[in-house]
N, C-alpha and C positions, 0 to 999 in steps of 0.2 A: 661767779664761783671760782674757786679754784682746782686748777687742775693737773697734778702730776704730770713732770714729764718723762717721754715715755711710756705714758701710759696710753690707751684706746679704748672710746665711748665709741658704742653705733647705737643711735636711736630707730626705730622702726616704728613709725606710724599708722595705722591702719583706720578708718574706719568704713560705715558702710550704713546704708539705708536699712530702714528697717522692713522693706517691701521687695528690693531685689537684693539678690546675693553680689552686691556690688565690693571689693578690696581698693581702698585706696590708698598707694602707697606713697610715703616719704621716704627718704632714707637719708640722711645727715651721719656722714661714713669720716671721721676725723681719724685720720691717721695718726694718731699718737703710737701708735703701736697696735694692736687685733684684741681688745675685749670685747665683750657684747654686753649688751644692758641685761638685767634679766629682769624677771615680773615683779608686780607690785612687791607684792608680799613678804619679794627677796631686797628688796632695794637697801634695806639698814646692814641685811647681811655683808651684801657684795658690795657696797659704795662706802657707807660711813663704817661697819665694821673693818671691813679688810682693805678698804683702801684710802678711806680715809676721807672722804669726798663726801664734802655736806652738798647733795642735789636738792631743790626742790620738788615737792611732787607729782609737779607739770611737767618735769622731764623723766620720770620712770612711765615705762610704756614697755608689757609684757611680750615674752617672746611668744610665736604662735603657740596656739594648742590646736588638739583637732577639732576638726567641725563638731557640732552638735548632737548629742548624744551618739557618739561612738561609742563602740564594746566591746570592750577585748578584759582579758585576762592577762594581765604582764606579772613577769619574776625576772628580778634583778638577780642573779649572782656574782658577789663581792668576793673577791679575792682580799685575806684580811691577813698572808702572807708576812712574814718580820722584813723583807724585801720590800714594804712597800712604804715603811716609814713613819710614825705617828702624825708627823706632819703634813707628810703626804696623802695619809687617810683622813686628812680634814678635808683636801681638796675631792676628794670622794661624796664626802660628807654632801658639801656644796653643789657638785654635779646631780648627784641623784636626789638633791633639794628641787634642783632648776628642772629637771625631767620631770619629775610625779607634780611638779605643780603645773606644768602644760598640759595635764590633762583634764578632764571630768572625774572627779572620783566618786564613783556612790555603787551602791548593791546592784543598780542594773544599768550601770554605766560599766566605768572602768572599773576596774579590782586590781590593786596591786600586791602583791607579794616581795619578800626579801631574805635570801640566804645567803648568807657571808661563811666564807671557806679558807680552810688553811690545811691542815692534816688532816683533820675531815669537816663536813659541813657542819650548820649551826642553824637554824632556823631563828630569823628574828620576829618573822611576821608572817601568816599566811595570809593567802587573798582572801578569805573573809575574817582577820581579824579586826579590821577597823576598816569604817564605813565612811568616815570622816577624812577628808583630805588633810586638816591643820592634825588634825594625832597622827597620821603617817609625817606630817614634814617635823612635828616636836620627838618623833621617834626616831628619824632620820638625824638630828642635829646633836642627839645625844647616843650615838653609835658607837659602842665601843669596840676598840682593836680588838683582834683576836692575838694574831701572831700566831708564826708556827710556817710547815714547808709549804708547796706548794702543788696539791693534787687536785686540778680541775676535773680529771674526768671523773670521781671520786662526787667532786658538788654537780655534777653532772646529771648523773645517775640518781643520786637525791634531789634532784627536780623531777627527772619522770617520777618516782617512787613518792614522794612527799608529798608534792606542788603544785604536780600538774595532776591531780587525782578530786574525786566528788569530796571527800571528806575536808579538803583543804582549803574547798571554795570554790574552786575550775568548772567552769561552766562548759568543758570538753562538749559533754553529751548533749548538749542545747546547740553546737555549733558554734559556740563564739571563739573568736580567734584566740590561741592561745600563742603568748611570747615569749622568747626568755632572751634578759640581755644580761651578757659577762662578760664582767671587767677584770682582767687581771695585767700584769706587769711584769709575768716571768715563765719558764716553760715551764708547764705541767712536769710533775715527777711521775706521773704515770698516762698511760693513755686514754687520749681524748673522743679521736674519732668515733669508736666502736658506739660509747655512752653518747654523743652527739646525732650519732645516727638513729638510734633509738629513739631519742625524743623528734628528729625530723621524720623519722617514720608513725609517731604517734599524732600528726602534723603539726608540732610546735615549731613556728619560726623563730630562727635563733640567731640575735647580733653578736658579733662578737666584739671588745673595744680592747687592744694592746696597748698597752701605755712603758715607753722607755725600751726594754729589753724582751718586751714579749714578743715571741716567736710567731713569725709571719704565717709559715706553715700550718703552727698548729692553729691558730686563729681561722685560717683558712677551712680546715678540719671541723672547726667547731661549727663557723656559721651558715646558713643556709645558703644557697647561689641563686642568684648572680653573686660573686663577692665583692662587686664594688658597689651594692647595694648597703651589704650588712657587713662589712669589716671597716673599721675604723683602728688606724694607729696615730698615736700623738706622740712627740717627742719629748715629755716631761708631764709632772701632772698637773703644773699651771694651765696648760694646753686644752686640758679637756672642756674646758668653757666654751672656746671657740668651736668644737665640734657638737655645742649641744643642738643648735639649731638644725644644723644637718640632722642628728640622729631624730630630733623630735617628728622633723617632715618625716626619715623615713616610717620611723613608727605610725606616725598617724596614717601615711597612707596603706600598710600593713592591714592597720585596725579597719582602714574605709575600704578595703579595697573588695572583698567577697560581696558587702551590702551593696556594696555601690554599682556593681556587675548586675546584682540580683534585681534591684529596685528598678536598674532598666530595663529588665525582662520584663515589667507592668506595659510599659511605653513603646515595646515593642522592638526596642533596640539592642537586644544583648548582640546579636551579631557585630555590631558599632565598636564591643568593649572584649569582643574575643572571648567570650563565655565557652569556652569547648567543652565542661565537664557538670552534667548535674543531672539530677532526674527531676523532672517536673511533671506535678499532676496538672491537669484541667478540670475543675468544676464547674459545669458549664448549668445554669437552669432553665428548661426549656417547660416552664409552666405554661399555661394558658394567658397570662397574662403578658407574656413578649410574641408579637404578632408573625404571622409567617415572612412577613418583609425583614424585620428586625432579625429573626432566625438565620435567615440567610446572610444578614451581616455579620451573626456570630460566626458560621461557618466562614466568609472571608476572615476575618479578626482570625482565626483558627490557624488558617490556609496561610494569611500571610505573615503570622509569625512563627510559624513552627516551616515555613521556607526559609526563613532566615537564620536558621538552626545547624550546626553541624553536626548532623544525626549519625550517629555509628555505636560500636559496642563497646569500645573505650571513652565515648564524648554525651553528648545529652543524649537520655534514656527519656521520652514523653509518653505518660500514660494520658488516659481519659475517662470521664462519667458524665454523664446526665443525668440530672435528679429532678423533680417534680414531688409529687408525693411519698414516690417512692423514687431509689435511685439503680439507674441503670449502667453499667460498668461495660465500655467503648472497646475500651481494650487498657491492657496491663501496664507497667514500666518495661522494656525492653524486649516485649511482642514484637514490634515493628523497628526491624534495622535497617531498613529503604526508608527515605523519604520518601518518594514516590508512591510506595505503598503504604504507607502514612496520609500523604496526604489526600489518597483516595478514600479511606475510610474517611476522613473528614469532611471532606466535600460530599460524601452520602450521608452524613449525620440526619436522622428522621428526627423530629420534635416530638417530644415525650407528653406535652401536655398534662393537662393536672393542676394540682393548687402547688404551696410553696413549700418542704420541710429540707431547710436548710441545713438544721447542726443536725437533722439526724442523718442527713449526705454528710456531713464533717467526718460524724464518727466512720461510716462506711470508708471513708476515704483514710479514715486514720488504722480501722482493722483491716484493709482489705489490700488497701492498695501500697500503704506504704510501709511492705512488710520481705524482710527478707526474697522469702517464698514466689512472694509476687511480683519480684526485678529489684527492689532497693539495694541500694547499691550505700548503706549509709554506713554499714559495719567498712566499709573505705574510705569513708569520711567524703562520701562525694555530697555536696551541696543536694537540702532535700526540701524541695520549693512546692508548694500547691499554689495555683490562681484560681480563686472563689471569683465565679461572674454571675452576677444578679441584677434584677429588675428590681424590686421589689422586695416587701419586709416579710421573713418570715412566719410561719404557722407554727414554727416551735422553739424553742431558747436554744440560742446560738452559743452563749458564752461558757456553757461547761467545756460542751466537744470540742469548740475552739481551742479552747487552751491547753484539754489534753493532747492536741492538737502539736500544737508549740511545743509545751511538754515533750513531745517525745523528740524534739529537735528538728521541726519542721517550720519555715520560711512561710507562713502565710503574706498571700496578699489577697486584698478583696477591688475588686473592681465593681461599683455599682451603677450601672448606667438606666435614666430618665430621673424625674423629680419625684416617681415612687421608692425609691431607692433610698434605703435609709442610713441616715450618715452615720447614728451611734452606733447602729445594729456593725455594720461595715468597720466600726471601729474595734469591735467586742470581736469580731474576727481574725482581724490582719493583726501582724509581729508589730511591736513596737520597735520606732518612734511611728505613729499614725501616717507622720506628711509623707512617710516615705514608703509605705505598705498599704496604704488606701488612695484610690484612684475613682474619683466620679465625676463622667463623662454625662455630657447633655441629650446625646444621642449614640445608637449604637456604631451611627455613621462617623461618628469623632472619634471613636474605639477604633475603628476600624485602620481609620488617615493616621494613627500612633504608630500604628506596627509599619514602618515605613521605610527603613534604613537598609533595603535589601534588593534594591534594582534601580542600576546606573549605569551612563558610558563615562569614562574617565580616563583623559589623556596626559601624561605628562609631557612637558615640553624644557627641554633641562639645556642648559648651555654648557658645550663640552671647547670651550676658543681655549689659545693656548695661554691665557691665566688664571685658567683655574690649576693647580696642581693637582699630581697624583693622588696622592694622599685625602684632599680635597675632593675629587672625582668621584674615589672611592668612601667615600661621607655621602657621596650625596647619593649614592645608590643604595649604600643601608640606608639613608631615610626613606628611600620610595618601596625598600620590601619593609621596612616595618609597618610603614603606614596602608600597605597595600593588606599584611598579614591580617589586620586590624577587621577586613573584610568578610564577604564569601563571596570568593569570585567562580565567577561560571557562568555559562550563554543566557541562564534564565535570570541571572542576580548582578554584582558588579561585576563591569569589562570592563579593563585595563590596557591604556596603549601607551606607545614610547616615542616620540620622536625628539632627536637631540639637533640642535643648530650651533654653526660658529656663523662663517661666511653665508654659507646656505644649508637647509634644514634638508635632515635624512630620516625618512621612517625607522625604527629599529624593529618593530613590529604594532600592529595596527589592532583595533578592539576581538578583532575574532580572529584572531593567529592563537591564541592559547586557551583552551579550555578551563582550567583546573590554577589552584594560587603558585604548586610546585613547578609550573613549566613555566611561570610567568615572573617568578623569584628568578629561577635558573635565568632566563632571559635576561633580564632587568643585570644580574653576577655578571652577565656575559657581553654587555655592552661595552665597547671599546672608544676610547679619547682619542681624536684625531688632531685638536688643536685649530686656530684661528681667530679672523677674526669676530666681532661679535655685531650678527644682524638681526636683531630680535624683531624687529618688524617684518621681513621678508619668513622670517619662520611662522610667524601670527596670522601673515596672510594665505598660509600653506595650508591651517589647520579646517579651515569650512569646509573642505572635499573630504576630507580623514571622516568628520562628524557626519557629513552627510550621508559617505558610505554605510556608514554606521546607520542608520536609522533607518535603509532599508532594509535591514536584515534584522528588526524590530517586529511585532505582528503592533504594536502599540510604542506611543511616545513614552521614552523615560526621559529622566532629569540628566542633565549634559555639563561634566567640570572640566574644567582646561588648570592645570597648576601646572604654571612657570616657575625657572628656578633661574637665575641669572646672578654671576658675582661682578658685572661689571654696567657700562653707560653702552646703551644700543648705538650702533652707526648710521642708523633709518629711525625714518618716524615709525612709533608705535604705535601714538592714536587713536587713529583711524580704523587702522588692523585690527585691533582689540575691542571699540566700542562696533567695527562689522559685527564682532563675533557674538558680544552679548546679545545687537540685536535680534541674533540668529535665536537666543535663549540659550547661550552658553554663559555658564557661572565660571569667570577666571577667578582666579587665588597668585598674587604675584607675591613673590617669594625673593628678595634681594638680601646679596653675601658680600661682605665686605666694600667694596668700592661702586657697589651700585648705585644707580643712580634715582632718588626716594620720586623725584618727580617725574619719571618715566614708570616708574613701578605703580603709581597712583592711575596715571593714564591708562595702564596693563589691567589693574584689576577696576577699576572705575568707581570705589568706595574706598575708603579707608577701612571698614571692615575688613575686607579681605586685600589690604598690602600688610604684609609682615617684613622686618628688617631683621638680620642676625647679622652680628660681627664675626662667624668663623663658622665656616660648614659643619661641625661639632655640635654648633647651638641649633641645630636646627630643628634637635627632638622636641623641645616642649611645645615648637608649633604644628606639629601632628597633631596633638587634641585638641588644642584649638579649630582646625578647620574640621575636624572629624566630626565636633561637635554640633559645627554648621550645618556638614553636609547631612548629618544624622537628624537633626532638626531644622528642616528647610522653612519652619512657620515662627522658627523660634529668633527671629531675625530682631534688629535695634540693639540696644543700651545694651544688653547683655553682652551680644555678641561685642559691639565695639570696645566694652569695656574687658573682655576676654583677652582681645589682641593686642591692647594697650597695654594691657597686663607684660604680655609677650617681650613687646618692643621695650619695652622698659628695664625688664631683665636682663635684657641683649645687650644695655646701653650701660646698665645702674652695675658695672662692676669696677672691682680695683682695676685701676689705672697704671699702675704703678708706679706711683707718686713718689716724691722723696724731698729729704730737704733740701731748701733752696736757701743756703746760706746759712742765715743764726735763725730765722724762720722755720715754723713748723709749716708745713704745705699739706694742704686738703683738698679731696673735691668735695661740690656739695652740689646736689640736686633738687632743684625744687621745680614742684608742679605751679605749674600760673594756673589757677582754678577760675573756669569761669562758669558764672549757671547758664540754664539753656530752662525755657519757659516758664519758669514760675516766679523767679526772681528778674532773670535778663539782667543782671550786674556783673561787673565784674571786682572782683576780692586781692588787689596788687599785692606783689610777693612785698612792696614796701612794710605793710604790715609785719609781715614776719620776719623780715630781717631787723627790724628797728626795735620790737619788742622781745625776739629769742634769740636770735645772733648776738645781740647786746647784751642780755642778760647772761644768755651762757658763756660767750667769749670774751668778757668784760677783762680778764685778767691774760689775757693773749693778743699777737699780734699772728693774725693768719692770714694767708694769701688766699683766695678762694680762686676755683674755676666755676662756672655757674652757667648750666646746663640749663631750658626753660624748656618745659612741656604742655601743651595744651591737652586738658581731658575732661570731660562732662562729671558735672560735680551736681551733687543734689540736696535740697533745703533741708533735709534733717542733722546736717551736718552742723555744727557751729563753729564760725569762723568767726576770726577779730578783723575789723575792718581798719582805713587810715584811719591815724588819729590815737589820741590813749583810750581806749576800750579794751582793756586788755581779757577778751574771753580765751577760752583755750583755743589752739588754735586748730586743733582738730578733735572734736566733740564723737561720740557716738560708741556704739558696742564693739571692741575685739574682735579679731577675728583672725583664722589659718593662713599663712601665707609665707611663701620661702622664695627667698632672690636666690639663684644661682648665677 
């Protein structure tokens, strides 16, 4: 093909087994200059129309979308301003083609909406005008200017008013996330704040995107905080392509981020994801048919996930019932502001016994409990969640109550535990998507082993020698209060210790010096860099007396993490130090920054699961959920996890370089994965192939320097590859999927 110069293709490949939530990425980053490929659909738009570039189409590959059935409610507001240019409103055009087509569009997916503004707004489209994603982008392609000044708060205000209301489509009162992104290019003629705040008071999140001369300020004004979450400014309007990627991750994670908090309250883990604000019911059914052994595992199930809660009068609000035939009402939403005395009402739960009348418990739970009156808290929009728990199929129709259920803007989820448990009934309950609101457990004892993310000893061990910089220093101590925040720490749940090493290792404080997460942040703020050199093995061998302390001040064994943090190569062996500690039954996580040394870090953690590599103490956020995700699911070990951290390291590695030309040569890097299988096949798939059948084809008409990076990562047979030889299948086969390099 040919290909402009000057210009920049990034292809992104993804794909991924049809059995595990597996991303596998390529990234072929040709510096020609910073454009991005965009999706199928756009390929004629962005290549052969506007730039001219006949691809085939083995090389358009879309940008992510969000996961699978996500749901929100989005409204664009366009700035359609005489400032912005008839030609620059095509590049408008273009952007909000490449954004609504990254997502799902349908009635109970996404909804999009569109008002375009100048002196005053203009309604093009509300969120139930079209159901269809191809009539919102043939809608979008033929958008005509407005023209006129420039009053955002003005389209502002006709969002709350219009947009974000029942009649217009906005699923507000069902709880589904509502968004609003504005684009404008110049400063409001009138005020923004005031009308911005109103719609974040109504809890719409709101991006803002400045293009050329838009005022930083007010952009600031308009969108939600953090602001380097949702403000985007670009230097021209060719630009905005480049930041489409960026905004789609943050939207999607926007749209996943409530459900995805929510659906791990089934599993027992919202403490894992910092869940501090909801009101949740319990439906618990205590017929004859679940035995007094079983019962009492409900009450653990009970016990140990509402300890993992942070119960107060601004944070989770937990009510309770028992139903049998009839249903018996525990206590209220916001009865109980102690845990403590929470969880003694629990632990005395009597069995109610009886036969099974399910939805007519639904309804009780939908008149009684989840009503103003009786603690709801949903006139504030706080998250309004039930857990239906059953054995067994009920004595009467589940699916009216359920849904009025829903209807009124409540999160069902049903958990059915044994093989009388019925999976359609369980379906005809829980919120949609099913995978993510129905939960059926073998026994009530596997119920129980989920709720589990809630008691640990946990030490860091961080190297403070004199090459790590200040600045760097202070990185790595935000990372240990973020990832600590993430928690509930206290003597009964996670304990948190500190010790930092150069030459030799110093306690900062040890598992039971702080009670509570505020004295342990404070701590962690107030740890001080002395400099030296770097003895990671003589600190390793420090840490078995700290653990051991620890555990008599236990009445019972919990689960034991050591995370290392180190930016350089140890002066001692580690080894030894590190595989004593496992055998002791400590889980390390090693952690290396910039010049560390990857085969001492392998030694440190004794898996490749848990070594992680970052090039700059800055990166070291995205590996917080990674390990969190471990330590949260300690059964959930293999392919997953390894391919999670692979994830990681990849990131860390797969960015601009900053390349440049080298001569009359264009200069690139290129990265490619050596895939090899692992049991079913046992081959291996040489990158010869792909460079001989897609480096040729695509750079047939170029003379480029490559650097070439090789990665090893577990690859799986649903995938289709081209082998040596001419077989030219694609060379990376499979479904789509989410995923964003930073």
């Amino acid at each position: 093909m040919s290909l402009k110069k000057n210009r920049s293709v990034r292809f992104v490949y993804f794909a991924e087994t049809s059995f595990l939530n597996l991303k596998i990425i390529l990234e072929i980053d040709l510096l020609i200059n910073c454009f991005h490929c965009s999706s199928n659909a756009q390929k004629t738009l962005w290549f052969r129309h506007l730039y001219g570039i006949p691809l085939a189409d083995d090389y358009f590959i879309p940008l992510p979308v969000c996961k699978e059935e996500a749901v929100a409610d989005i409204v664009f507001l366009v700035d359609g301003s005489w400032s912005i240019g008839s030609e620059n409103f095509k590049q408008i055009h273009q952007f909000l083609y490449t954004l609504v087509n990254s997502f799902d569009v349908a009635p109970d997916q996404v909804r999009i909406g569109l008002v375009q503004y100048s002196n005053t707004p203009r309604t093009e489209f509300l969120l139930n005008t079209f159901q269809d994603k191809q009539d919102i982008l043939q809608y979008i392609n033929n958008l005509r200017y407005m023209g006129g000044e420039t009053n955002t708060g003005l389209g502002l205000d006709f969002l709350l008013n219009e947009l974000f209301v029942d009649r217009a489509g906005s699923r507000v009162n069902e709880n589904v996330p509502q968004i609003g992104v504005v684009i404008t290019d110049g400063k409001s003629m009138d005020n923004v704040g005031l009308h911005a705040l109103k719609l974040k008071k109504q809890g719409v999140t709101l991006y803002a995107i400045g293009i050329k001369e838009a005022d930083e300020d007010q952009l600031k004004e308009i969108a939600t905080t953090p602001h380097n979450q949702h403000v985007y400014s670009v230097s021209d309007f060719a630009a905005l392509q480049g930041i489409s990627q960026s905004l789609i991750q943050g939207l999607c994670t926007t749209v996943d981020e409530a459900k995805r908090s929510i659906s791990k309250v089934v599993q027992g883990t919202i403490t894992c994801l910092n869940a501090t604000l909801a009101d949740i019911v319990f439906l618990v059914d205590g017929s004859s048919s679940i035995s007094k052994d079983n019962f009492q595992e409900v009450r653990r199930f009970l016990h140990s996930f509402i300890e993992g809660l942070d119960i107060g009068a601004d944070k989770v609000h937990i009510g309770l019932a028992q139903f049998s035939n009839e249903i018996q009402k525990q206590f209220h939403l916001g009865e109980h502001m102690d845990q403590r005395a929470l969880l003694e009402h629990v632990d005395g739960l009597v069995q109610l016994e009886g036969g099974t009348a399910t939805g007519k418990a639904i309804t009780v739970l939908r008149e009684e409990f989840f009503t103003k009156a009786n603690g709801s808290r949903a006139d504030q929009r706080v998250p309004q969640i039930a857990v239906v728990l059953t054995d067994g199929a009920s004595a009467d129709k589940v699916t009216l109550p359920a849904k009025a259920l829903r209807q009124q803007g409540v999160i069902v989820f049903a958990i059915g535990v044994g093989a009388d448990a019925d999976e359609n009934e369980l379906r005809q309950i829980a919120s949609d998507p099913p995978n993510k609101h129905v939960l059926h457990v073998d026994s009530y004892i596997k119920m129980t082993n989920n709720a589990s993310c809630y008691e640990a000893d946990m030490f860091f061990l961080i190297d403070h020698s004199g090459s790590i910089e200040q600045l760097d220093f202070a990185d790595m101590k935000t990372f240990i209060n973020k990832f600590i925040n993430t928690f509930h720490i206290g003597p009964y749940h996670i304990r948190v210790g500190v010790v930092k090493f150069s030459d030799t290792p110093a306690l900062e404080f040890d598992l039971t010096t702080y009670p509570d997460k505020p004295s342990v942040e404070k701590a962690v703020d107030g740890i001080i860099q002395l400099g030296g050199g770097t003895k990671t093995g003589l600190a390793l061998n420090s840490m078995g007396p700290h653990f051991d302390r620890a555990k008599a001040t236990r009445s019972h064994k919990v689960r034991e993490y050591l995370i290392v943090i180190t930016d350089g190569e140890s002066e001692d062996n580690v080894k030894d130090q590190a595989a004593k500690l496992r055998a002791q039954g400590i889980t390390i996580y090693a952690i290396g920054v910039k010049l560390a040394n990857d085969t001492q870090l392998l030694e440190i953690a004794g898996s490749q699961e848990r070594k992680f590599f970052v090039n700059n103490f800055d990166a070291l956020k995205p590996i917080k959920n990674d390990i969190i995700t471990d330590i949260c699911s300690p059964d959930s070990k293999g392919i997953s996890i390894v391919f999670k951290n692979f994830k990681t390291r990849w990131r860390s590695v797969a960015h601009r370089r900053g390349s440049t030309p080298r001569g009359t040569l264009m200069h690139s890097r290129l990265w490619i994965a050596n895939w090899h299988w692992q049991s079913v096949i046992r081959r291996e798939v040489s990158v010869t192939c792909f460079m001989k059948h897609y480096l040729k084809a695509t750079m047939s008409s170029h003379f480029l320097d490559f650097d070439i990076d090789i990665f090893l990562y577990l690859f799986f047979s649903s995938t289709r590859v081209c082998e040596d030889g001419d077989r030219r299948h694609h060379f990376l086969g499979g479904r789509l999927h989410q995923h964003q390099l930073r």
